[in-house]
C-alpha positions as CSV (number, residue, x, y, z in Angstrom):
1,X,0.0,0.0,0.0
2,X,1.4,3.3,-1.1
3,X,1.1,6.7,1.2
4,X,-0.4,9.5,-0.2
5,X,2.0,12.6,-1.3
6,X,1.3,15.9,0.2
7,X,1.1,18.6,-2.6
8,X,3.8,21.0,-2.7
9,X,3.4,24.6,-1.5
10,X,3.7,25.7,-5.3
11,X,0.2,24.2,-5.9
12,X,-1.5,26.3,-4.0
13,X,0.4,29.5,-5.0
14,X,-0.4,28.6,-8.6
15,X,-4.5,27.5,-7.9
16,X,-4.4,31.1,-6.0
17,X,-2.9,33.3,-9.1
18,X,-5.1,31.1,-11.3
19,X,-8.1,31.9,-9.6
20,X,-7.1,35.5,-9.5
21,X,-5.8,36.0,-12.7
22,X,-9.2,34.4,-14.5
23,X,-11.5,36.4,-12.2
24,X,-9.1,40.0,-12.9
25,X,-8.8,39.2,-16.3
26,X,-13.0,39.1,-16.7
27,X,-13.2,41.9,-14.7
28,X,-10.9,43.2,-17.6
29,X,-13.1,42.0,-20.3
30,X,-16.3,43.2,-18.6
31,X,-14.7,46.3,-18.7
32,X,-14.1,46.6,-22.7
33,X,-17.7,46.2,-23.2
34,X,-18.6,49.0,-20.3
35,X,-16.2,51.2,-19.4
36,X,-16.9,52.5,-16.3
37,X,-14.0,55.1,-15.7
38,X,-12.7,58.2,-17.2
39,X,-8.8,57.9,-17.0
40,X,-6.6,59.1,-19.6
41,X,-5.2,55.5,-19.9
42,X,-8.4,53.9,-19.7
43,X,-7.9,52.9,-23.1
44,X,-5.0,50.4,-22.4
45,X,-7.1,48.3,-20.2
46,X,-4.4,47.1,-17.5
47,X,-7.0,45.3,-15.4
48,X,-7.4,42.7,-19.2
49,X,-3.3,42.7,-19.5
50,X,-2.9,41.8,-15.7
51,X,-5.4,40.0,-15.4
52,X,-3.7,37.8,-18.1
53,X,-0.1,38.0,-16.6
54,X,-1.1,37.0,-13.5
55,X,-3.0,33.8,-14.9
56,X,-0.1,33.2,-16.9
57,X,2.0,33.1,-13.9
58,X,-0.5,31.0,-11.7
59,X,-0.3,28.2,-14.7
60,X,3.5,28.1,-14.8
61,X,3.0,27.2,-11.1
62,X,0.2,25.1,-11.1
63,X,1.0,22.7,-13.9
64,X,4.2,21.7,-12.9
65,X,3.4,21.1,-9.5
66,X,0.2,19.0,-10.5
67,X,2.6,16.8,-13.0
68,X,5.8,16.8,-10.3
69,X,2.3,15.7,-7.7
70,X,1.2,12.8,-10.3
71,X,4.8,10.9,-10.9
């Protein structure tokens, strides 16, 4: 009978970002349809463009992890 493994702290970190980054990056594309500010760079969008960064980031930690967890 084989123990479990514990899932590496890197999981997490990357589930978190993910979850952050998706729900930042709709915010972002909610955003394009109504825009509800008046900024002068309002028409870069950084809430989309970080939004994607961080989920980005959050995969490059998640997916590792989860195929480092699986072996």
């Amino acid at each position: 009978m084989s123990t479990p493994k514990m899932l590496p702290i890197w999981f997490f970190v990357g589930l978190m970002l993910t979850v952050l980054g998706a729900m930042i990056s709709a915010m972002g594309i909610h955003y394009i349809f109504t825009p509800q500010t008046r900024t002068v760079l309002a028409h870069l969008n950084p809430s989309l463009w970080w939004g994607l960064i961080i989920l980005v980031a959050g995969l490059l930690f998640l997916i590792p992890s989860w195929i480092q967890h699986k072996k």
